[in-house]
DOLOBA-625798 format. One record per residue (C-alpha): residue in one letter; x negated, y negated, z. Coordinates in pm, whole numbers, plus 50000, padded with zeros to 5 digits. Each point is the difference from the previous one (the first is absolute). Example, Ala and Ser with C-alpha at 12.3 -4.5 7.8 and 13.67 -1.06 7.14 Angstrom:
<kolbas>
a487705045050780 s498634965649934 
</kolbas>
This chain:
<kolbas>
x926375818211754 x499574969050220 x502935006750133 x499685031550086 x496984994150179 x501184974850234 x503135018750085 x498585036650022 x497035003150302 x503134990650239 x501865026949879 x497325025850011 x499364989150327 x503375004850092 x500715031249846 x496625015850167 x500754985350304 x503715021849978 x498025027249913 x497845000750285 x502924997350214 x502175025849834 x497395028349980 x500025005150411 x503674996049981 x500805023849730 x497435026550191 x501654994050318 x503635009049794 x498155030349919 x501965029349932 x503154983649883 x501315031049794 x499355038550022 x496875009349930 x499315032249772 x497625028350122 x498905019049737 x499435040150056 x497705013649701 x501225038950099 x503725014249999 x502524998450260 x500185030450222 x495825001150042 x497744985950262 x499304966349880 x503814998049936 x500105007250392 x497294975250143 x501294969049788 x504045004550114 x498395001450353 x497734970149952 x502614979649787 x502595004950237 x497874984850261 x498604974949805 x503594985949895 x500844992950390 x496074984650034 x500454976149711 x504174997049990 x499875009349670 x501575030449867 x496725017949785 x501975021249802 x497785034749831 x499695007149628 x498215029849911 x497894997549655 x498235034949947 x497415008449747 x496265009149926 x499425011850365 x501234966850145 x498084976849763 x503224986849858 x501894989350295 x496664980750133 x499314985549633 x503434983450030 x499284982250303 x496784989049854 x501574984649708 x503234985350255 x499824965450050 x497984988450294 x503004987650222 x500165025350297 x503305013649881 x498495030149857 x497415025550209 x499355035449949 x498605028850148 x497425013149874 x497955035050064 x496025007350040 x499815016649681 x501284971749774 x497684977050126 x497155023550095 x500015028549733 x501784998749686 x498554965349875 x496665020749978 x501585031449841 x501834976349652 x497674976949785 x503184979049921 x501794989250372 x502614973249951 x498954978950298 x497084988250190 x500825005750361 x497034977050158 x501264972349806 x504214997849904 x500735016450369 x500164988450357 x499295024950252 x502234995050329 x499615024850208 x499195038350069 x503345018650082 x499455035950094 x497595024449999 x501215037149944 x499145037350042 x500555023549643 x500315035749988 x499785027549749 x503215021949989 x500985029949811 x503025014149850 x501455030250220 x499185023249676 x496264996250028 x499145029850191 x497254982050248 x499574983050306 x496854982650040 x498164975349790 x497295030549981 x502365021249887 x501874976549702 x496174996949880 x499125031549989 x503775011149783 x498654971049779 x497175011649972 x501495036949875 x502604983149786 x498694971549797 x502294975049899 x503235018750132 x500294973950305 x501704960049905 x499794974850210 x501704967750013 x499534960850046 x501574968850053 x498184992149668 x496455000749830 x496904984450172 x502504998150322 x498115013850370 x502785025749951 x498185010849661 x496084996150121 x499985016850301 x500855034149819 x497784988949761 x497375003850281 x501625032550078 x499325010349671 x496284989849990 x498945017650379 x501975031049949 x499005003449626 x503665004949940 x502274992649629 x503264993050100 x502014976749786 x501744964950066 x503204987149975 x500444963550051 x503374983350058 x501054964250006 x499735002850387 x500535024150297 x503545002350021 x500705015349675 x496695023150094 x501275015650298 x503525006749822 x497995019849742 x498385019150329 x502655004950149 x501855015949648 x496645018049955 x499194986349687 x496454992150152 x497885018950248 x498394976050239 x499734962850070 x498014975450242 x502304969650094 x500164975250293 x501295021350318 x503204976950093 x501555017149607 x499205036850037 x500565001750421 x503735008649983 x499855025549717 x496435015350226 x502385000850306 x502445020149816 x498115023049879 x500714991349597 x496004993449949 x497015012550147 x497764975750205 x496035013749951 x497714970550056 x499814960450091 x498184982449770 x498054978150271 x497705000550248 x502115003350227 x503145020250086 x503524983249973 x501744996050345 x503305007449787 x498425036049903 x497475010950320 x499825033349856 x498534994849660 x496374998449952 x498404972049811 x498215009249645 x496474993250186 x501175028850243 x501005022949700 x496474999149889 x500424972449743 x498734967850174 x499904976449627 x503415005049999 x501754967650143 x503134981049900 x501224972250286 x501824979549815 x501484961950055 x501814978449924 x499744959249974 x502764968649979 x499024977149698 x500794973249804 x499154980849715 x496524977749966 x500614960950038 x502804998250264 x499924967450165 x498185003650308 x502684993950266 x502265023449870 x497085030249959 x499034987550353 x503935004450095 x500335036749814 x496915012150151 x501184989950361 x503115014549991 x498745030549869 x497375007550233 x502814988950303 x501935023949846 x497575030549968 x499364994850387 x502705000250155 x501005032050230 x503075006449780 x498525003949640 x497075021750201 x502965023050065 x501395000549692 x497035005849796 x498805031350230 x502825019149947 x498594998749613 x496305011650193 x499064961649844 x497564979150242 x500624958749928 x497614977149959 x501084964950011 x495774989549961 x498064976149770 x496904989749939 x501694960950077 x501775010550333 x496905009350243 x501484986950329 
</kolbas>
């Protein structure tokens, strides 16, 4: 023991002293392998979409390739919940949407994470328009008009989701409560496999993120009959908002946010967060990301220059 104590304080002092030294190094190494950006919806849908834009740019920012992995389940809460629970290194971030982290923990007594404290909030990405869209076989062309053939014909009109407690789900659940309509839901495990089922006309209506339904709108396959914001999408000047249809509680902008998990060392956070918000300014990705009717938003409460 006597021994020990003479010969260990150098040591320690040594070995803390590497430590000090190492941490800035190893930060300033940061990324030295691929990073993984986790997508809690399908492939094909409109988070799918924004994160193959933003990772692409985000591999030339950092010289890293961040390479996607879609996890899907319970309206997005399982892809997030696995980032939560990834170790803090910066080699894993995620997208996540508003509803996961502003909705559906109040809607389930049991959630599997605790947002405020196992996640670390980067940055805002994008900002987008939805819109309510019906199958070619429902005889109507105005919001008005879909209320009032609900209205006459309880329960014969489904609508989808990109899952339960989702901004896709609540906003007809609005619907629902203004026009005193019963019309029955039909979540799915995100929007791509929803608009399939539209578009097969296994379900009658849907309100999704623009940037999915705009090509399938513009070909006439689905019916566009109201914006579900306050204001009218530049990618569809034609169609009214919901507030304009006579239904002004019924609003559904949705967003979406880069995260990552709670306890990454500060210089690398500090290093993930300025690359992303570099990234969601730049003229290029603002391009990109309109032609899906997204607006970016490379902001945080941190970054007020």
């Amino acid at each position: 023991m006597r021994l020990l104590a003479r010969t260990s304080w150098p040591a320690v002092l040594l070995s803390a002293t590497m430590l000090l030294w190492l941490a800035p190094a190893w930060s300033q190494g940061y990324p030295a392998r691929p990073i993984r950006l986790v997508v809690p919806f399908p492939a094909g849908g409109p988070s799918d979409f924004l994160s193959r834009i933003l990772g692409h740019r985000l591999s030339a920012e950092l010289g890293q390739q961040v390479v996607l992995e879609n996890r899907t389940g319970a309206g997005g809460v399982t892809g997030v919940d696995s980032v939560a629970k990834s170790p803090p290194d910066g080699y894993t971030v995620g997208l996540t949407s508003g509803s996961v982290l502003s909705a559906i923990p109040f809607m389930t007594a049991k959630f599997p994470f605790d947002w405020q404290k196992d996640l670390s909030l980067l940055t805002l990405v994008a900002r987008v328009h939805e819109v309510l869209v019906v199958h070619p076989s429902v005889s109507v062309n105005t919001l008005q008009e879909l209320v009032t053939y609900a209205k006459n014909n309880p329960r014969k009109i489904s609508f989808g989701s990109a899952g339960a407690g989702t901004f896709t789900h609540l906003a007809v659940e609005l619907l629902k409560i203004e026009a005193k309509i019963d019309i029955v839901h039909v979540p799915y495990r995100g929007a791509a496999p929803a608009v399939n089922d539209l578009l097969g006309g296994h379900i009658d209506m849907i309100v999704l993120d623009v940037s999915v339904l705009l090509p399938h709108i513009r070909s006439g396959a689905i019916k566009a009959l109201a914006v579900a914001s306050a204001s009218r999408s530049d990618a569809l000047p034609g169609v009214p908002t919901t507030g304009e249809a006579g239904f002004k509680t019924v609003r559904s902008d949705n967003w979406y946010g880069l995260i990552a998990p709670a306890g990454l060392p500060a210089e690398v956070e500090a290093k993930l967060r300025k690359a992303a918000i570099k990234t969601l300014r730049s003229a290029e990705l603002k391009k990109q990301f309109e032609t899906q009717d997204a607006l970016p938003s490379g902001r945080h409460e941190r970054d007020r220059r």
